[in-house]
VEXDREN-2710 file (C-alpha; in Angstrom, 1 decimal):
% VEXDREN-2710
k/r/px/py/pz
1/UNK/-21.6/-59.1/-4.1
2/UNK/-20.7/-61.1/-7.1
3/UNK/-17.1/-61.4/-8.6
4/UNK/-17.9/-59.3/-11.2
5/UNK/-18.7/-56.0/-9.6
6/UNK/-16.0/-56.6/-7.0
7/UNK/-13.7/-56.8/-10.0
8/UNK/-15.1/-53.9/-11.6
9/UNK/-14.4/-51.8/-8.3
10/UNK/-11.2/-53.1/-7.5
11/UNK/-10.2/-51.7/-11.1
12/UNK/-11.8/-48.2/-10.8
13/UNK/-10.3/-47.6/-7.3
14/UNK/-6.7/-48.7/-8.7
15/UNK/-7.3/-46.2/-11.6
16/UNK/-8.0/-43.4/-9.5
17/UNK/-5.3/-44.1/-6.8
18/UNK/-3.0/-44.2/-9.4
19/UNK/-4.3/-40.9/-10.3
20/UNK/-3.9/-39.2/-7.3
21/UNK/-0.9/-40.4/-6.2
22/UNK/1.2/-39.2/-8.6
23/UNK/3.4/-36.0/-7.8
24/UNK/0.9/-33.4/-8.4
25/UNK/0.6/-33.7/-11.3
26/UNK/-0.8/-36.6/-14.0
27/UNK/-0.1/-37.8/-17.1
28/UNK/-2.5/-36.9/-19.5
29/UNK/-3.2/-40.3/-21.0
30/UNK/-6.1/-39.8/-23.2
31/UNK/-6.5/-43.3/-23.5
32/UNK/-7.8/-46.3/-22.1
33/UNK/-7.0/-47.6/-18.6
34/UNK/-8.0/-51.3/-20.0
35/UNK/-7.8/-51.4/-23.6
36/UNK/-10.2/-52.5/-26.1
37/UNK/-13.4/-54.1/-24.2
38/UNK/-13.0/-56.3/-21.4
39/UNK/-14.9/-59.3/-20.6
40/UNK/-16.7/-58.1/-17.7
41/UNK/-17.5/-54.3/-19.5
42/UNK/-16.1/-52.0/-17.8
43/UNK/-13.5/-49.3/-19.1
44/UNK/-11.3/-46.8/-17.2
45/UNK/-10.2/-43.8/-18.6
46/UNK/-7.5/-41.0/-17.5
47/UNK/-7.6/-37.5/-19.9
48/UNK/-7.1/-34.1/-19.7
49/UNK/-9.1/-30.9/-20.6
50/UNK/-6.8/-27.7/-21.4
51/UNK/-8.8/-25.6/-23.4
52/UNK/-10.5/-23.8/-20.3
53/UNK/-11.0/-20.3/-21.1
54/UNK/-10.0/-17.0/-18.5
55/UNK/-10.4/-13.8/-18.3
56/UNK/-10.3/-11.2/-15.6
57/UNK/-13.4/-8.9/-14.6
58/UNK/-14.8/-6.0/-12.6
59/UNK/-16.7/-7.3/-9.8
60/UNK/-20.2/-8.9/-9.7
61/UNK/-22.6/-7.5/-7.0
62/UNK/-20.8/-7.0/-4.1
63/UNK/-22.7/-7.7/-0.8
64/UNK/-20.7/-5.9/2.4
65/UNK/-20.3/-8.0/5.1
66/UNK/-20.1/-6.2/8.8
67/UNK/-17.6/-8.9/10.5
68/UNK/-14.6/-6.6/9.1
69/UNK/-14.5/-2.9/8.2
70/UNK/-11.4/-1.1/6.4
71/UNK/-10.5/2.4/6.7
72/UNK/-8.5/4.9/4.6
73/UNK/-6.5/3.8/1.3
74/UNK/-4.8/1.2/-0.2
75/UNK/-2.5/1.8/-2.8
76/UNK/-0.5/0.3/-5.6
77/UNK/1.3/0.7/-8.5
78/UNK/0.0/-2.3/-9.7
79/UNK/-3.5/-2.6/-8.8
80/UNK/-4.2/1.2/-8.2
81/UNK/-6.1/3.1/-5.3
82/UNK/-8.5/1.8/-3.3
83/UNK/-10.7/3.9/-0.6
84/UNK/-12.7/2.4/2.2
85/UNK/-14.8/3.8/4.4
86/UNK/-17.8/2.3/7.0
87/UNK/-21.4/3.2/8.0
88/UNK/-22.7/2.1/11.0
89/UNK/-25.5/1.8/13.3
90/UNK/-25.8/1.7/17.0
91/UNK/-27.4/-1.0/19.4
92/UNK/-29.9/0.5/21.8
93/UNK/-29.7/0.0/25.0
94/UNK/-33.3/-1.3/25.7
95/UNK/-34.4/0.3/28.7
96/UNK/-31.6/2.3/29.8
97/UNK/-32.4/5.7/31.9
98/UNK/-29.9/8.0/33.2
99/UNK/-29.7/8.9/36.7
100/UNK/-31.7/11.7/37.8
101/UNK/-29.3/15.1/38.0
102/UNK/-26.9/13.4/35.0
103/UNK/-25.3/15.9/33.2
104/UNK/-22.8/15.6/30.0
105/UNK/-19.5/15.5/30.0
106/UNK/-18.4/14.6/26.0
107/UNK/-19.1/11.9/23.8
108/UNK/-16.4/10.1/22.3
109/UNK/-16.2/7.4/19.2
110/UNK/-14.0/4.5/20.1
111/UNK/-12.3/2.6/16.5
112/UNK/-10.2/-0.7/17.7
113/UNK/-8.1/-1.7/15.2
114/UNK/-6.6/-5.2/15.2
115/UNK/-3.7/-4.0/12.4
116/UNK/-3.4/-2.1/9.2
117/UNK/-2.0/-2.1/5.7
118/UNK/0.4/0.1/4.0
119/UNK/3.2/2.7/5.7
120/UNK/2.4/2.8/9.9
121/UNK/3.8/6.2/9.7
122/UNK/2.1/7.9/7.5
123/UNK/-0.8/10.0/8.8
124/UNK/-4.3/9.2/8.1
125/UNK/-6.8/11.9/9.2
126/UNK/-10.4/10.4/10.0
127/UNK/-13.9/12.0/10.2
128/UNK/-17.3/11.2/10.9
129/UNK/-20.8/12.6/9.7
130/UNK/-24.7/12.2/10.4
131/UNK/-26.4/9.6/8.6
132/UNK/-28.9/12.3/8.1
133/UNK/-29.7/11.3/4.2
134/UNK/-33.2/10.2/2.8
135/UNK/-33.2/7.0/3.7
136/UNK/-32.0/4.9/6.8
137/UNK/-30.1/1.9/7.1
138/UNK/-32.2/-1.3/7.4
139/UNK/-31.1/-4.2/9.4
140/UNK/-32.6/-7.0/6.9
141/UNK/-31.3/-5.5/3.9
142/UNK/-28.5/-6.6/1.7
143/UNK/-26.4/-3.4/0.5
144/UNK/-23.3/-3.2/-2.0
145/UNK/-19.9/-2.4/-1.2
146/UNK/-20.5/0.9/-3.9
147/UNK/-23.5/2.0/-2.6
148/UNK/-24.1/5.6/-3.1
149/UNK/-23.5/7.2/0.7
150/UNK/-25.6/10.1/-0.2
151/UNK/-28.5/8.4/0.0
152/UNK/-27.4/8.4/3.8
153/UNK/-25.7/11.1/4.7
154/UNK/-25.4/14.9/3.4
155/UNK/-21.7/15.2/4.5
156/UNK/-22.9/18.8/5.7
157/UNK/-20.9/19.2/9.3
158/UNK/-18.7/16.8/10.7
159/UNK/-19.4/15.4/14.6
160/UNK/-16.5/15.8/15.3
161/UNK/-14.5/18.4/17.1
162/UNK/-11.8/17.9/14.9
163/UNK/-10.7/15.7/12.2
164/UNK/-8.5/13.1/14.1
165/UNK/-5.0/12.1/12.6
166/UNK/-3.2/9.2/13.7
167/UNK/-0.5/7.0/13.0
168/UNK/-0.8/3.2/13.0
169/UNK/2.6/2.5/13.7
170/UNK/2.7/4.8/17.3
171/UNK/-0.6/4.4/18.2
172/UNK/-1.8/7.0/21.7
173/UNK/-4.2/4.6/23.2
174/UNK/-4.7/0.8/23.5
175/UNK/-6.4/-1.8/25.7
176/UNK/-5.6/-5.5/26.9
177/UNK/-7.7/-8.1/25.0
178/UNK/-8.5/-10.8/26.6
179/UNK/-9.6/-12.9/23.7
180/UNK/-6.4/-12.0/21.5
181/UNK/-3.8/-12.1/24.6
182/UNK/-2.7/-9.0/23.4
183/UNK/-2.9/-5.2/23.6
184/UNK/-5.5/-3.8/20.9
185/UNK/-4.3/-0.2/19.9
186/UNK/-8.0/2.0/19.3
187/UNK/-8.2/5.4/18.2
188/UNK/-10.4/8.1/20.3
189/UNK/-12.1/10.9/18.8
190/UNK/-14.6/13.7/20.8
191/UNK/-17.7/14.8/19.3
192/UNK/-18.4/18.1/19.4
193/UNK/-20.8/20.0/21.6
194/UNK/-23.7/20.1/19.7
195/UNK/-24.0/16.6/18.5
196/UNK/-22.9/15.4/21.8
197/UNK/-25.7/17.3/23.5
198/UNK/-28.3/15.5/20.8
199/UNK/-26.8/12.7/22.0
200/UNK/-27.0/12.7/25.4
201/UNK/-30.4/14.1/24.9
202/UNK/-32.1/10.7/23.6
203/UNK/-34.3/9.3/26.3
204/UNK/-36.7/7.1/23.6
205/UNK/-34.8/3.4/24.5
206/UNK/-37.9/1.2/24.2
207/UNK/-36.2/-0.5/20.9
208/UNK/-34.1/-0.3/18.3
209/UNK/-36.2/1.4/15.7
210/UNK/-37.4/4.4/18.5
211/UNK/-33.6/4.9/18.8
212/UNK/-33.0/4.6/15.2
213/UNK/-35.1/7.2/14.9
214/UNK/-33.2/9.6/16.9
215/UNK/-29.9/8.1/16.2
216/UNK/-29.8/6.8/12.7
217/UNK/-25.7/6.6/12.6
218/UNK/-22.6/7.5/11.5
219/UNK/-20.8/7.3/8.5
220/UNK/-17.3/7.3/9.1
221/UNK/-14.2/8.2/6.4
222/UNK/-11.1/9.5/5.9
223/UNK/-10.0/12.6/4.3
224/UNK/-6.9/12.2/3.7
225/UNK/-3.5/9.9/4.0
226/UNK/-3.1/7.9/0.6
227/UNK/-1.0/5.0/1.7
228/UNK/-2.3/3.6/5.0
229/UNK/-5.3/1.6/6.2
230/UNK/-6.6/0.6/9.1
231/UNK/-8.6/-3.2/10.1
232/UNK/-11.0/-2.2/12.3
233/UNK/-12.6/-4.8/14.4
234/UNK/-14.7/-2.9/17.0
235/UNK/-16.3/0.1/17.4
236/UNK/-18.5/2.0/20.1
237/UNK/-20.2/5.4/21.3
238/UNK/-19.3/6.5/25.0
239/UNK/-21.4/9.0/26.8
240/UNK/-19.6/10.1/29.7
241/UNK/-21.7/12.0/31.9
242/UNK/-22.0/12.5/35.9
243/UNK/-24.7/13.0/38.5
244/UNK/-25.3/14.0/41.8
245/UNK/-26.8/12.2/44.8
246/UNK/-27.0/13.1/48.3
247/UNK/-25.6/11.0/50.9
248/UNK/-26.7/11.9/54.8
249/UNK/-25.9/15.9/54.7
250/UNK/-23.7/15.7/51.8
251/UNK/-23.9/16.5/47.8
252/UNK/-21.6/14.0/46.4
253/UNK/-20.6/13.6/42.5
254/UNK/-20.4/10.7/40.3
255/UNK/-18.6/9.9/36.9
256/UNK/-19.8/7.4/34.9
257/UNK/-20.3/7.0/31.6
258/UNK/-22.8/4.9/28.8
259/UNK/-21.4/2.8/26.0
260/UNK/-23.8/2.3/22.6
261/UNK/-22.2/-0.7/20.5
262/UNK/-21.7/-1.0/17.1
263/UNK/-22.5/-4.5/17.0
264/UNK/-24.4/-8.0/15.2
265/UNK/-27.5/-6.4/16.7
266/UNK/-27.2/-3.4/14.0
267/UNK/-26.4/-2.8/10.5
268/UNK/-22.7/-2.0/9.8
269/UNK/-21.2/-2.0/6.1
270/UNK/-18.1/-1.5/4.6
271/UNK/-18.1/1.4/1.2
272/UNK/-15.8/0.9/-1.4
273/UNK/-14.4/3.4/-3.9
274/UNK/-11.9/2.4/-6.8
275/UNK/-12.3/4.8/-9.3
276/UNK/-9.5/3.5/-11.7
277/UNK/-10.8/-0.1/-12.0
278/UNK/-11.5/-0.6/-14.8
279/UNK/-8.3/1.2/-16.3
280/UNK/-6.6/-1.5/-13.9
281/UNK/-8.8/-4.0/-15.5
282/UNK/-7.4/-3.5/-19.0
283/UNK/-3.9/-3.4/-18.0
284/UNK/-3.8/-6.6/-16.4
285/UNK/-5.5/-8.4/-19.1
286/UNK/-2.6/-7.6/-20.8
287/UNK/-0.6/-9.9/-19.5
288/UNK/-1.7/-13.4/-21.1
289/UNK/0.2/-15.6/-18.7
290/UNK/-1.2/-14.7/-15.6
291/UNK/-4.6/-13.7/-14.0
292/UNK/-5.5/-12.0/-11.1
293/UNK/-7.8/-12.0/-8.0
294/UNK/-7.7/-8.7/-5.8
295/UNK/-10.1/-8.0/-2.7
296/UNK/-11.4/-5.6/-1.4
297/UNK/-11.5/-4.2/-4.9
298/UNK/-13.4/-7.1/-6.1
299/UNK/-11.9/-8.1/-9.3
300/UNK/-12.3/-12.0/-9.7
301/UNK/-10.8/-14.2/-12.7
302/UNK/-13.4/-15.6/-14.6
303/UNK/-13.1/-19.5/-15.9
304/UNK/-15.5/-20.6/-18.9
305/UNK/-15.0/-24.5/-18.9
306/UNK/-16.1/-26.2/-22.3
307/UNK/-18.6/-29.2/-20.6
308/UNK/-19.8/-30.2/-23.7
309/UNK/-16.2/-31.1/-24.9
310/UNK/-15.5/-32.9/-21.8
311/UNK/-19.2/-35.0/-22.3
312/UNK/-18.3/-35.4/-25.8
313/UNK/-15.4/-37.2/-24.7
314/UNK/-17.0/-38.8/-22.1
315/UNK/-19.5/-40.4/-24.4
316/UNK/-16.6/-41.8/-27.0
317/UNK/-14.5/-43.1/-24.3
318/UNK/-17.0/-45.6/-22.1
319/UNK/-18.0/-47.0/-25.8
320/UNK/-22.1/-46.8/-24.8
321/UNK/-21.5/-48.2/-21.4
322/UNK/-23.4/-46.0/-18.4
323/UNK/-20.4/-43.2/-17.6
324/UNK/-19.5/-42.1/-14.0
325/UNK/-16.6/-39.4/-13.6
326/UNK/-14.5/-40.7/-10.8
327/UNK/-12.6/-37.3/-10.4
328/UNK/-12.0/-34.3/-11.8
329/UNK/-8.8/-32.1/-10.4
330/UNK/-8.4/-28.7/-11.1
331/UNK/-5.4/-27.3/-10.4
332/UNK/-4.7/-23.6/-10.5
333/UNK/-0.9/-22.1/-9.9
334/UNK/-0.4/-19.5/-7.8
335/UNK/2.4/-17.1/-9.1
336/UNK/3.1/-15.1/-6.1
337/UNK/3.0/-17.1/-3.1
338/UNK/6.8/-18.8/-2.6
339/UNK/8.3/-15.2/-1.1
340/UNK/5.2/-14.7/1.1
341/UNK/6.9/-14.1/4.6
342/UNK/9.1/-11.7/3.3
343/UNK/6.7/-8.9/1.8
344/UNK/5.7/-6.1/3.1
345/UNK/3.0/-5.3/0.6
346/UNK/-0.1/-7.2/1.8
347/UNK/-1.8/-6.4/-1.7
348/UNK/1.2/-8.9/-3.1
349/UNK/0.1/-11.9/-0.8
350/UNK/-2.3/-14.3/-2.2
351/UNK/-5.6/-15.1/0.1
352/UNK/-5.3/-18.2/2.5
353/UNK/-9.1/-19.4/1.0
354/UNK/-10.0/-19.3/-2.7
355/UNK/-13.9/-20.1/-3.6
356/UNK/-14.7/-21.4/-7.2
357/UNK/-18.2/-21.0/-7.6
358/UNK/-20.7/-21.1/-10.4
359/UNK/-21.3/-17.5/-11.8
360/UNK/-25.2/-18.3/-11.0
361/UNK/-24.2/-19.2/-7.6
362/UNK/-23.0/-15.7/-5.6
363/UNK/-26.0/-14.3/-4.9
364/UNK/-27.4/-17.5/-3.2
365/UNK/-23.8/-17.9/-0.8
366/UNK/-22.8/-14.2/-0.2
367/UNK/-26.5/-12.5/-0.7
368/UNK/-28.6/-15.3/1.0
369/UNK/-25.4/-16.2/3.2
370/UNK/-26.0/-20.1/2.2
371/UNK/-22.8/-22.7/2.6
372/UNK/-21.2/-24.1/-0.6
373/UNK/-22.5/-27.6/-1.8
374/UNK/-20.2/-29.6/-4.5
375/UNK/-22.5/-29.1/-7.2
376/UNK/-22.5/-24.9/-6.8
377/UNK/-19.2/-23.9/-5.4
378/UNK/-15.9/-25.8/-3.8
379/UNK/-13.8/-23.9/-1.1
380/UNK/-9.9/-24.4/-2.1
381/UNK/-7.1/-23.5/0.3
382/UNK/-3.7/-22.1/-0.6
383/UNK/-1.2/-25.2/-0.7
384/UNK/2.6/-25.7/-1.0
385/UNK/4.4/-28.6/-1.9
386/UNK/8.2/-29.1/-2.6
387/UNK/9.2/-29.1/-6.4
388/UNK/12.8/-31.5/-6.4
389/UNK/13.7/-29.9/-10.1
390/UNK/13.6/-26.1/-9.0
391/UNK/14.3/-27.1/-5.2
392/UNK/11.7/-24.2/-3.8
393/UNK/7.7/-24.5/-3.2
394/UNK/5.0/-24.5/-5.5
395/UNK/2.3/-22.6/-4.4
396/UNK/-1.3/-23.8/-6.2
397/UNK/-5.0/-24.2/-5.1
398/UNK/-7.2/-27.7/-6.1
399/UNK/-10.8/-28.0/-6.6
400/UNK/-12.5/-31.4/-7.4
401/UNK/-15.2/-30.6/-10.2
402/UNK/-15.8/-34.4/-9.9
403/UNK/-19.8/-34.1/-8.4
404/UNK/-20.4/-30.9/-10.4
405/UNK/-19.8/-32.8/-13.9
406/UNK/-21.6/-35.7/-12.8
407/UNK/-24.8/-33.4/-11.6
408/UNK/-24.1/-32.2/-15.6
409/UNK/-23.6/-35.4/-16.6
410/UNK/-27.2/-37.1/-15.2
411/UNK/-29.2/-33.7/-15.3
412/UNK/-28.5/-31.0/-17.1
413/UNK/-25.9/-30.6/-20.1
414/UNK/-24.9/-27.3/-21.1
415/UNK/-22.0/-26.3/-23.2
416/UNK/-20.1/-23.9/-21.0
417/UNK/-19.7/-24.0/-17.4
418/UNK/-19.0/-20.3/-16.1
419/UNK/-17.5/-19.9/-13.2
420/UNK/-15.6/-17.3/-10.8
421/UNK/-12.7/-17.4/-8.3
422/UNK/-13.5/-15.3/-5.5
423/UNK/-11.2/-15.0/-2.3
424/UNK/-12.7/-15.9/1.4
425/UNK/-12.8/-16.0/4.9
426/UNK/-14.3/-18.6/6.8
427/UNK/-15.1/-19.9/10.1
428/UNK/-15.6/-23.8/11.6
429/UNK/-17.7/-24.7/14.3
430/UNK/-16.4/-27.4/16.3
431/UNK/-18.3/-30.5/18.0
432/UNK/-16.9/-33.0/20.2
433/UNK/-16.7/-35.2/17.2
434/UNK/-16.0/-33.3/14.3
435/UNK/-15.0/-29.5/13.3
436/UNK/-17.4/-28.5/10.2
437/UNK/-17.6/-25.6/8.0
438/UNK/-20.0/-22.9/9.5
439/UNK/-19.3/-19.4/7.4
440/UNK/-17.7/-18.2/4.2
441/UNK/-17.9/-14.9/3.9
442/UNK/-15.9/-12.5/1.2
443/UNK/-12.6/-11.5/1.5
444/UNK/-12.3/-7.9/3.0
445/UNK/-8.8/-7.5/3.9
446/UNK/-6.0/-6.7/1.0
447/UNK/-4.9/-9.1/-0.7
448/UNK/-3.8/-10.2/-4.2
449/UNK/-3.7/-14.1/-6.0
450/UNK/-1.5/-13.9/-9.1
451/UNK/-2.7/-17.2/-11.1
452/UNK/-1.7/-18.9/-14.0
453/UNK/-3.7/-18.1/-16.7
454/UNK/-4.9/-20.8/-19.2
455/UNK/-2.8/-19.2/-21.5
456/UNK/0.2/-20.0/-19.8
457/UNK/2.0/-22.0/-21.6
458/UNK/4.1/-23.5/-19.2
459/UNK/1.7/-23.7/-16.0
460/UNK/-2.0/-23.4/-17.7
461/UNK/-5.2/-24.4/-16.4
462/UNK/-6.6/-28.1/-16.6
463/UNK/-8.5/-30.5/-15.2
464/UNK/-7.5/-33.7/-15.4
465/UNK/-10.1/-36.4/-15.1
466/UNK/-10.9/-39.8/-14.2
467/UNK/-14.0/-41.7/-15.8
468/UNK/-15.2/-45.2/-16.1
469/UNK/-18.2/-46.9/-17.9
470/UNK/-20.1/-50.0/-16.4
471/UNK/-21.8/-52.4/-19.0
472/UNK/-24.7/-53.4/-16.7
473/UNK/-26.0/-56.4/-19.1
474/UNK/-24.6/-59.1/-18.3
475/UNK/-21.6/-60.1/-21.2
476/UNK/-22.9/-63.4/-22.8
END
């Protein structure tokens, strides 16, 4: 490698570890790194871009994932009411026969819950239908979080003997988990006679669809409790039953029972209903400082970043030398996240995983459940850092926009880049030699990610860049 193009290196690495070592935040310089041209042709340049645009919106399609259900209501004074409910199939058995002589005892529904939101002692009453509706759950499909549940159920007579009310903070039952090191409080509810009889009934277990058939589901809800939900992480079917077998000159009696899993083997999907969005909508737009990202409810800030600006100035700055954008930070301030430990209101904590995608991008990661690639989405997690001046934490997410200008940049330049913050969970995979990103998934548990807006004027939303130009003919 000649001296040249080490020289030329050297200079754009200093540039941009002077950029990113700075406290957080960088000086916009808007200027030239190297001023004037140099011998060898190369420029470095350090500038800012503030006039990003944001606004907060109802949700795009929502695509339900079945990892984690909600049940009952979450409410707030801020962000209104919330109501979750779950339908769900159940994995045959393939093969399974009873024992000759078996006869039913009851059927019971089994909901694990790994915790909840909102007041523990407040009742929430819980019931269960048929999915007897027109049209069946299908394993391959994608469904919405506001599907219409009449298309699956008529909500004529419960299957249950009664409606069951509990209370999350005195729960009646729970069971050692292994996996958690920890008891996992679950709630118990009999089915009455009649629908435990067609039930037990079944005998088609040959495969899914034949069981389908007899036993498309359940759709389960509550009716009433306004301040509590539960985070359901398993649920199951039990048949207990017993038979009768002879042994020598004596009829003896077993009790044993049959367990149908909801499970990754069937469709399960989480229904959303927030009937004052939109009202919600409007009065949080009202406030021009701040913006707003809310799950389960789905309400995402929306970022419109003026490209052609940033090109524009591109273009000007490398003086008709070939541009490459070295990085391109975007910082975004979170406004609620220093007292986080102490709340009690989980839809006041921001989310852990923030994804900033390109609008055209959601159905392809949460539809077509494809990972994010740095030119169509970039995961950001929640950070603090230690401000000296106000001696408490800032609280912010970053997102380097670096390889999505420079796909712009080479292929396709449009004036407005349009993207979405949309809160996450994820899940790594670990090999002996590296831990990678395996899942990302939307956000299903409360939560709420107060941001500065970029009409903040103290905290607004910017990305500050790094570029260079290269000269490649040779200076004479």
């Amino acid at each position: 490698m000649g001296n040249k193009n080490i020289w030329i290196i050297t200079t754009v690495c200093l540039a941009i570890l002077l950029f990113s070592s700075c406290n957080d935040d960088v000086v916009s310089a808007g200027s030239s790194a190297l001023q004037g041209d140099d011998a060898d042709g190369v420029v470095v340049r350090v500038d800012t871009l503030s006039s990003i645009l944001s606004s907060i919106q109802a949700a795009l399609p929502v695509y339900s994932s079945s990892d984690s259900c909600l049940l009952g209501e979450c409410c707030s004074q801020d962000y209104g009411i919330l109501k979750a409910d779950l339908l769900t199939q159940f994995a045959c058995p393939e093969g399974w026969v009873y024992p000759d002589s078996s006869e039913l005892d009851s059927v019971c529904l089994y909901v694990y819950y790994r915790s909840f939101y909102g007041d523990g002692n407040a009742p929430l009453g819980i019931n269960a239908y048929d999915l007897d509706g027109t049209e069946q759950l299908c394993y391959d499909s994608a469904y919405r979080s506001d599907i219409d549940v009449k298309r699956f159920t008529t909500m004529t007579h419960s299957v249950l003997e009664r409606t069951e009310v509990v209370s999350m903070a005195h729960p009646a039952d729970s069971i050692y988990s292994s996996t958690l090191d920890r008891y996992m409080p679950f709630v118990r509810m009999k089915l009455n006679k009649d629908y435990a009889t067609k039930i037990f009934n079944i005998r088609d277990f040959s495969s899914q669809d034949a069981f389908n058939r007899s036993f498309p589901g359940l759709y389960i809800t509550s009716v009433y409790g306004s301040s509590a939900a539960l985070y359901i992480s398993s649920l199951c079917l039990t048949v207990h039953y017993h038979f009768t077998y002879q042994e020598g000159n004596t009829v003896k009696r077993m009790d044993d029972n049959k367990v149908f899993y909801a499970n990754s083997e069937v469709k399960q999907l989480s229904h959303y209903t927030y009937t004052n969005r939109d009202d919600i909508i409007q009065s949080l737009n009202q406030d021009t400082a701040c913006d707003y990202v809310l799950s389960p409810a789905n309400i995402y800030t929306h970022l419109t970043i003026p490209t052609s600006e940033l090109m524009d100035r591109i273009d000007a700055g490398v003086q008709n030398r070939t541009p490459y954008i070295n990085m391109a930070r975007l910082r975004i301030d979170v406004l609620n996240g220093s007292s986080k430990s102490k709340r009690t209101d989980n839809w006041a904590r921001p989310a852990d995983n923030m994804l900033l995608l390109k609008e055209s991008a959601y159905d392809l990661i949460f539809k077509e459940n494809k990972l994010p690639n740095d030119t169509n989405a970039l995961l950001g997690t929640l950070t603090s850092a230690y401000n000296s001046e106000t001696t408490s934490y800032d609280y912010y997410y970053t997102f380097n926009l670096s390889s999505m200008f420079t796909d712009m940049l080479r292929h396709s330049k449009t004036d407005t880049l349009q993207m979405i913050l949309v809160p996450v969970e994820t899940e790594y995979s670990t090999t002996s030699s590296a831990s990678y990103l395996s899942s990302v998934r939307l956000k299903q548990s409360v939560s709420a990610t107060k941001i500065s807006s970029s009409r903040n004027t103290q905290t607004p939303m910017r990305v500050e860049v790094v570029y260079s130009g290269f000269n490649t003919k040779k200076v004479k």
